[in-house]
C-alpha positions as CSV (number, residue, x, y, z in Angstrom):
1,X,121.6,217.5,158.3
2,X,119.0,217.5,155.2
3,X,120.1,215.4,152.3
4,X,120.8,216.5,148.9
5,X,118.3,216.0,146.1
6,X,119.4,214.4,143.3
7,X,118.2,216.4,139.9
8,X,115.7,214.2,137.7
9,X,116.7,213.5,134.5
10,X,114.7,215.2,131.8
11,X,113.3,212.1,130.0
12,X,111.7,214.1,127.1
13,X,115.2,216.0,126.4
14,X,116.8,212.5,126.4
15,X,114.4,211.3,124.0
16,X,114.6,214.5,121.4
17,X,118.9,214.1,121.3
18,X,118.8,210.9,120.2
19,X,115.9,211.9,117.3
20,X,118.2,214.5,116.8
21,X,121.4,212.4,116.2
22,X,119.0,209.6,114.1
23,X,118.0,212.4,111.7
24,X,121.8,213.6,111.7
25,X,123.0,210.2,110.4
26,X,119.8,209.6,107.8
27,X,120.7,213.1,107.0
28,X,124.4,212.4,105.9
29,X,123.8,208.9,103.7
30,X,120.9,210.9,101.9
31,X,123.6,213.6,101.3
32,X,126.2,210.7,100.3
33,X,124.0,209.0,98.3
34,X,123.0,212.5,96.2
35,X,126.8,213.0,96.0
36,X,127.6,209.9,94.4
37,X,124.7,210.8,91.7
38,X,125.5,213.6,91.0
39,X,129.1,212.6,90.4
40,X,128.2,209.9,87.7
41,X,128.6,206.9,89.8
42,X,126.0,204.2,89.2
43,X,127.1,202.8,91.9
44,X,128.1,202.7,95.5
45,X,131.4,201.1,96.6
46,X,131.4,198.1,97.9
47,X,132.3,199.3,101.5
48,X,131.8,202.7,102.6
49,X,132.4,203.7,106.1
50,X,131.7,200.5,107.3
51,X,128.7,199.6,105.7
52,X,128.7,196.2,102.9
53,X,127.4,196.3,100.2
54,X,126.2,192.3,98.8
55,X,125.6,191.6,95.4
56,X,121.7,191.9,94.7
57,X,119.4,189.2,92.8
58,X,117.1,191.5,91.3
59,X,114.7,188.2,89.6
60,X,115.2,185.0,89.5
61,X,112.0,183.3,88.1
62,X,111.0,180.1,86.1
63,X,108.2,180.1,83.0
64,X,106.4,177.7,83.0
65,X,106.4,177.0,86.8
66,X,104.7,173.5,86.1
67,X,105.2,171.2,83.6
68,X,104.4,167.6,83.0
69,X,107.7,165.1,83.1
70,X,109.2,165.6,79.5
71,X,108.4,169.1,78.7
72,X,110.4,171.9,79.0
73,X,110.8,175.7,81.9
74,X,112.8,178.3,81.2
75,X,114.9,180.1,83.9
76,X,116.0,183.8,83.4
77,X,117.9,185.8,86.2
78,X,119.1,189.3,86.1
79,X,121.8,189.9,89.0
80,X,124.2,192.9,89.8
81,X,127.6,193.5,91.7
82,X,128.4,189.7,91.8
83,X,131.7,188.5,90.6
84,X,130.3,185.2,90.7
85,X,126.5,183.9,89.9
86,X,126.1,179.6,90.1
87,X,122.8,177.8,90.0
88,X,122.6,174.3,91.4
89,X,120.9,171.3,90.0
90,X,123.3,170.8,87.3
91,X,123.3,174.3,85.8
92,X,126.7,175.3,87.3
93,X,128.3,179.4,86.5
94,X,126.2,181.6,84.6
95,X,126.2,185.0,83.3
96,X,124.8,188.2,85.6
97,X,122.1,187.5,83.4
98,X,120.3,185.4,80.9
99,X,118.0,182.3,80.6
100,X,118.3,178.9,79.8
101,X,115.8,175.9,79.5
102,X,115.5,172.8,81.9
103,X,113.6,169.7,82.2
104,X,113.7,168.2,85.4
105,X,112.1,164.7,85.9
106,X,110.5,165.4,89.0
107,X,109.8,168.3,91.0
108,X,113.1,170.3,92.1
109,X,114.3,173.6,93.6
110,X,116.6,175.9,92.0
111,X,118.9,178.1,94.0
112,X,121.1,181.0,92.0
113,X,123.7,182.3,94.5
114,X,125.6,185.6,93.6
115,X,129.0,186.5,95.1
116,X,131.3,189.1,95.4
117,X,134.3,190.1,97.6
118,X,131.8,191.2,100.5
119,X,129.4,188.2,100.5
120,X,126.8,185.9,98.7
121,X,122.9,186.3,98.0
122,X,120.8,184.0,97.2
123,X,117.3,183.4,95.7
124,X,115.3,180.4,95.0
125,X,112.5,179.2,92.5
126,X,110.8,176.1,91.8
127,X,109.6,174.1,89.1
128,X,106.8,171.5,89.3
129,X,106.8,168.3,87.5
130,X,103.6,167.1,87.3
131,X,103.4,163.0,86.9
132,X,107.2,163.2,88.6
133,X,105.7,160.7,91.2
134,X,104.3,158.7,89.2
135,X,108.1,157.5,87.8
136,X,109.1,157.1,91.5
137,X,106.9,154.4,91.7
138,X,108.2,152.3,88.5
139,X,108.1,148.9,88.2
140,X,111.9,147.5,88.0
141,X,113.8,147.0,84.9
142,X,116.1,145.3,83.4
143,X,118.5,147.2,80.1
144,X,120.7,144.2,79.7
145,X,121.9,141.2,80.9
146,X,124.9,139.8,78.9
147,X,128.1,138.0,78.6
148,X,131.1,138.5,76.8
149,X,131.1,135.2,75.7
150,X,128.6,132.5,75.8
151,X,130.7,129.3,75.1
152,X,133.9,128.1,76.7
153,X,136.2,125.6,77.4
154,X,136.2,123.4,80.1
155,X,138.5,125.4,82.8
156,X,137.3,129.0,80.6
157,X,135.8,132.1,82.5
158,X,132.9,134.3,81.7
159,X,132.7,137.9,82.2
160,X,128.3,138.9,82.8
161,X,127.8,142.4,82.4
162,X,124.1,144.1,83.4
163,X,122.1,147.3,84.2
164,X,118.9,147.5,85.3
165,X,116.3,150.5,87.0
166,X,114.3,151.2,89.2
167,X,115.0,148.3,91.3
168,X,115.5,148.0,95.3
169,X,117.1,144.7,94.9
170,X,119.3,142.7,92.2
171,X,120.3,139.3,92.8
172,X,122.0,136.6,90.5
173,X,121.6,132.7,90.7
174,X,124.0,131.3,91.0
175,X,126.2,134.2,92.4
176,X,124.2,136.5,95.2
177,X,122.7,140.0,95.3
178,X,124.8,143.0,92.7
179,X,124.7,146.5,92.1
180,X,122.5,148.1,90.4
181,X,124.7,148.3,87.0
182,X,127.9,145.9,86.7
183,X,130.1,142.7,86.2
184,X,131.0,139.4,87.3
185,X,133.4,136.9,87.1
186,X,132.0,133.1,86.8
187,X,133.7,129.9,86.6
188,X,131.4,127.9,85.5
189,X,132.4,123.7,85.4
190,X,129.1,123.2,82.9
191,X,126.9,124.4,81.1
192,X,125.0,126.8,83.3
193,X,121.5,129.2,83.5
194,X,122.4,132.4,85.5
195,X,119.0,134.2,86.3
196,X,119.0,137.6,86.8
197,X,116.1,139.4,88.8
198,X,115.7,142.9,89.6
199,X,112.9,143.1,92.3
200,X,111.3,146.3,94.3
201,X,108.0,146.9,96.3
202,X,106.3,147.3,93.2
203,X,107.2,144.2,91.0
204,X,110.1,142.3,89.2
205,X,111.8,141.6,86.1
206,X,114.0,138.8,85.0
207,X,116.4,137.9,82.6
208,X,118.3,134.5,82.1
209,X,121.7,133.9,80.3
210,X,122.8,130.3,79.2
211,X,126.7,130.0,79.2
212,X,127.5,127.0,77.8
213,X,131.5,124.9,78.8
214,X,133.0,122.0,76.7
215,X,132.0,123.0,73.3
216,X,133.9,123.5,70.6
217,X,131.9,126.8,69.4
218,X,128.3,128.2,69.8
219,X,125.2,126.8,70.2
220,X,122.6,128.6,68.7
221,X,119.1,127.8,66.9
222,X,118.4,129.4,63.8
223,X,117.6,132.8,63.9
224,X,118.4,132.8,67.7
225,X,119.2,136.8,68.7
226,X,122.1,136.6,70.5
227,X,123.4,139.5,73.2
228,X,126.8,140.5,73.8
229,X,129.0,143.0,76.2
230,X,131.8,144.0,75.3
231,X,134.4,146.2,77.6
232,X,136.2,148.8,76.4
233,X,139.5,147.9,75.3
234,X,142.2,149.6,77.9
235,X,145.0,149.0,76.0
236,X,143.7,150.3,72.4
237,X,141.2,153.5,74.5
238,X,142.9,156.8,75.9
239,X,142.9,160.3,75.1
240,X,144.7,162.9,73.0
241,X,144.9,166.6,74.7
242,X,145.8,169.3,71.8
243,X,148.3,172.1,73.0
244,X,148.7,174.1,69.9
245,X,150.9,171.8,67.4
246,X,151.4,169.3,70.3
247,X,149.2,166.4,70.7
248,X,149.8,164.2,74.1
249,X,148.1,161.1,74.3
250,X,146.3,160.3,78.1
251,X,145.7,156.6,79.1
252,X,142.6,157.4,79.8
253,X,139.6,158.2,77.9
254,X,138.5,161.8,78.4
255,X,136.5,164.1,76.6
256,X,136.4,168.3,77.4
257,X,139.7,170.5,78.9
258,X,142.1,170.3,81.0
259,X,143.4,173.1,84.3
260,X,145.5,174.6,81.4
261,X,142.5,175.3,78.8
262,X,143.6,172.8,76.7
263,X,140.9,170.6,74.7
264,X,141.2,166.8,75.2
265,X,139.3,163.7,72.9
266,X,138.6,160.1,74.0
267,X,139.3,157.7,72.0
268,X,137.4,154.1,72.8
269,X,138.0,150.7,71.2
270,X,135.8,147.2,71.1
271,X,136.9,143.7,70.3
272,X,134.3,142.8,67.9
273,X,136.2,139.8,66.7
274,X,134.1,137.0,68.4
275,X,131.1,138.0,66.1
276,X,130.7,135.9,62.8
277,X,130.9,137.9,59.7
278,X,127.6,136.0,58.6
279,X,125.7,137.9,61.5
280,X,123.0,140.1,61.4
281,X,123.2,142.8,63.7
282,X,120.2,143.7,65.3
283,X,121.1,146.1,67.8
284,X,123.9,148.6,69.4
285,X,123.7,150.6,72.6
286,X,126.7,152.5,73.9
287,X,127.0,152.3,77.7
288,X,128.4,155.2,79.5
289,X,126.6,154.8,82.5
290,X,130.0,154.0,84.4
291,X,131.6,157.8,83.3
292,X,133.6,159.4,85.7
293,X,133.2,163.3,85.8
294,X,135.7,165.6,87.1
295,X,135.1,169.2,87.4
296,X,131.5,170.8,85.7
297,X,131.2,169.8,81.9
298,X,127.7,171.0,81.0
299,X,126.0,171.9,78.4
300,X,124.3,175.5,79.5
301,X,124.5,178.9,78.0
302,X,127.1,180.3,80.5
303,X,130.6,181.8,79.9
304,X,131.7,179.1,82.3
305,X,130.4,175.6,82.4
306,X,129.8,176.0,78.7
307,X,131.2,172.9,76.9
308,X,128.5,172.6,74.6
309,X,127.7,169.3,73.1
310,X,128.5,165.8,74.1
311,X,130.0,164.3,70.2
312,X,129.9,160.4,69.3
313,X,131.5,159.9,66.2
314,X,132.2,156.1,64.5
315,X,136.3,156.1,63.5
316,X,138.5,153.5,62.8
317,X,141.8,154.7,64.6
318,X,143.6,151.5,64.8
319,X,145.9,151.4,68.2
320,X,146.4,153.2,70.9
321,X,149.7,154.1,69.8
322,X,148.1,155.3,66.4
323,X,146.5,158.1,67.7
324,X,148.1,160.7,66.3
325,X,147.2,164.4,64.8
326,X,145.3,163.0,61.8
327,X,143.3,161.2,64.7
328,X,142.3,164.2,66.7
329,X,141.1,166.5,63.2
330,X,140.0,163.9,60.5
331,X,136.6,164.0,60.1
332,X,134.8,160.8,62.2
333,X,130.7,159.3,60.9
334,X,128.5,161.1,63.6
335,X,126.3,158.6,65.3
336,X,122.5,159.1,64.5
337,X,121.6,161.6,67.6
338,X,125.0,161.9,68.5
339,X,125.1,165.3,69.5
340,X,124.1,165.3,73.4
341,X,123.1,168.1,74.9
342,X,121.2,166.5,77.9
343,X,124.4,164.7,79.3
344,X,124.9,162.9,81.8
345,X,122.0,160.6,81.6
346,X,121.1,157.8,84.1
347,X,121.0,155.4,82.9
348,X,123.4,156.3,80.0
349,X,122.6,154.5,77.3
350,X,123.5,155.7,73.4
351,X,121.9,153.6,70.5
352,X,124.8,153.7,68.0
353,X,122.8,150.9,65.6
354,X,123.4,153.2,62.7
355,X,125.1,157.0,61.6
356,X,123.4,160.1,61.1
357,X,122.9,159.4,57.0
358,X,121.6,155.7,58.1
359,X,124.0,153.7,57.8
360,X,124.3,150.7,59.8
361,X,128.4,151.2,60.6
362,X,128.4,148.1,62.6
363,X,127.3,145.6,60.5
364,X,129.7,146.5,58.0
365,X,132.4,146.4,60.2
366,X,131.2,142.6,61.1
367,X,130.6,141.8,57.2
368,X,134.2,143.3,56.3
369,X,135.8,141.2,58.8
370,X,137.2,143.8,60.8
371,X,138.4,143.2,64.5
372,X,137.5,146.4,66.2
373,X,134.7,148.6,66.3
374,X,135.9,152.3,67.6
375,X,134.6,155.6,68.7
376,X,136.2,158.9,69.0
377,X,133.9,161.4,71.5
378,X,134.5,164.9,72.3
379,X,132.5,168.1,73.7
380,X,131.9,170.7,70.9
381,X,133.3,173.4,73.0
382,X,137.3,173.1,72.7
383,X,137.3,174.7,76.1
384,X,135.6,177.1,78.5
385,X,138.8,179.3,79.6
386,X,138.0,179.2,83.4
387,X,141.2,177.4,84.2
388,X,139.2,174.7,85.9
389,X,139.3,170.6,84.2
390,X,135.7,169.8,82.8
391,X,135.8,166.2,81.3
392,X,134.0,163.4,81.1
393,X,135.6,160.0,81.4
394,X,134.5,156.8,79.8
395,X,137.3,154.1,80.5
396,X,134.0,151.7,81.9
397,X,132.2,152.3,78.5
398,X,130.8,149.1,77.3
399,X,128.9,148.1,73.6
400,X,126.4,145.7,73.7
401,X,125.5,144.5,70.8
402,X,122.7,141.9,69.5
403,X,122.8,139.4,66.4
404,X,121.5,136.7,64.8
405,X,123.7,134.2,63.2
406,X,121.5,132.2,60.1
């Protein structure tokens, strides 16, 4: 019995169905794609027949592309069909398209991500900082090293207050190694040096402070500049958060919005008291290196994130309890340079010496005899309307101030 032969398969037929069927689908979506033309659309759907359709970063470029540390790059970006366009590094939500100006320390890379309800695209560009590693090699530093007192009575207690840079290690005799930026509690039973030293591979910087127990006030030489910290008040510091006629006051000192779109000021108080009103101020730096940030206050050209500039203002509010609508609208003295628009720094730290017509604010506050010396701060940008809290926090705010008694 002779087997059957199976038929061979026709290979070449095989092949030319299947460039048939290609050219039928290419076919169709080049018909699809003249239909939606010619029908006015200027743009597909986001799904058709399967088929997604992301959101499309058409440039996303920086100008200069290197810089040296200081100077300034513009980013522009042009995106379409995103819902959503956020660039990291601090910029935060930003238009479909526009530009803004950085100025990174050091070398960094940008990424823009655009979403939608299908997906996310991304694109990246980079801006190099010449002399960036140059700063990562800085010798340590010290900004302050203070007390809030430097004389008590036997049995008293002293509260020392620093920050320093650019240092691997901080130590303080007698006491042990410390953060970077903060405070202490000592007890000391006499008079005592506290040394601080701020040390990394590439040198060290100290700073001594001489709290001195069992005297009946200070002891100072002629002329001797003198350093003080003081804390923020918590009793007399808080917030006020507008809501149309309605003014709520917050324990806590916040500048920007809240969830609800609603504008909030801080409100931050000093016990300058301790300062004789025969003293010569010599110096004032604000301290906000300790803020707390909650959500994205920054200060960018976006319809969200926008919160424009960061606002010091000198005013005399009295207590906590004072704050009140005359509080949140009268008109405060402006710090000279304070209007922010590089916030937050590291480390933060605000001369407030004098206002913006040059007058030293401080030192008549001290000559008058007052007891406080207060700020209000607030972002220029009542709110930002994406529903989201951007503030900036500043219950760890600290002045420290420098004087010399005759």
């Amino acid at each position: 019995m002779k087997a059957k032969s199976l038929p061979v398969p026709d290979l070449n037929k095989t092949v030319r169905c299947e460039m048939r069927s290609r050219h039928v689908t290419e076919l169709l979506l080049v018909i699809l794609l003249v239909s939606v033309s010619l029908s006015g659309c200027s743009s597909l759907p986001g799904e058709i027949g399967g088929m997604s359709f992301l959101p499309v970063v058409q440039t996303f470029q920086v100008s200069p592309a290197v810089i040296k540390a200081g100077e300034y790059s513009t980013l522009s970006w042009t995106v379409t069909g995103a819902s959503k366009v956020y660039i990291d590094n601090g910029v935060g939500n930003v238009a479909l398209q526009g530009s803004m100006t950085v100025s990174p320390s050091q070398t960094v890379q940008y990424t823009l991500t655009a979403q939608n309800s299908t997906g996310s695209s991304s694109a990246r560009t980079q801006v190099i900082v010449t002399g960036s590693a140059v700063q990562q090699v800085k010798q340590p530093s010290i900004q302050y090293f203070s007390s809030d007192k430097t004389y008590i009575g036997a049995g008293g207690v002293v509260t020392l207050y620093w920050s320093t840079s650019d240092a691997t290690s901080v130590r303080l005799e007698p006491g042990g190694i410390l953060d970077a930026r903060g405070s202490v509690t000592v007890h000391p039973l006499a008079t005592t040096n506290y040394v601080l030293a701020a040390t990394s591979p590439y040198g060290s910087a100290s700073n001594t402070m001489t709290i001195y127990v069992g005297t009946s006030g200070p002891i100072y030489q002629s002329g001797q500049e003198i350093t003080l910290t003081l804390p923020a008040m918590p009793g007399e510091s808080g917030s006020l958060v507008k809501n149309n006629a309605v003014y709520t006051l917050q324990e806590t000192a916040c500048a920007g919005d809240t969830s609800m779109n609603l504008p909030s000021k801080a409100f931050v108080s000093f016990d300058i008291s301790g300062i004789p009103r025969n003293a010569m101020v010599t110096g004032a730096v604000l301290d906000l290196s300790g803020y707390k940030k909650v959500g994205n206050p920054t200060y960018d050209l976006a319809m969200y994130g926008n919160m424009g500039a960061l606002e010091i203002y000198f005013f005399q509010y009295g207590t906590l309890s004072d704050l009140d609508t005359l509080a949140y609208n009268r008109p405060g003295t402006l710090i000279n340079g304070g209007s922010i628009t590089d916030y937050p720094k590291s480390p933060w730290l605000v001369d407030v010496m004098s206002s913006s017509n040059g007058e030293n604010i401080i030192q008549s506050l001290v000559q008058s005899g007052q007891s406080r010396c207060q700020f209000r701060m607030q972002l220029f940008t009542t709110t930002n309307w994406d529903s989201v809290s951007d503030m900036l926090c500043f219950d760890d705010a600290r002045l420290v101030l420098k004087y010399r008694v005759p």
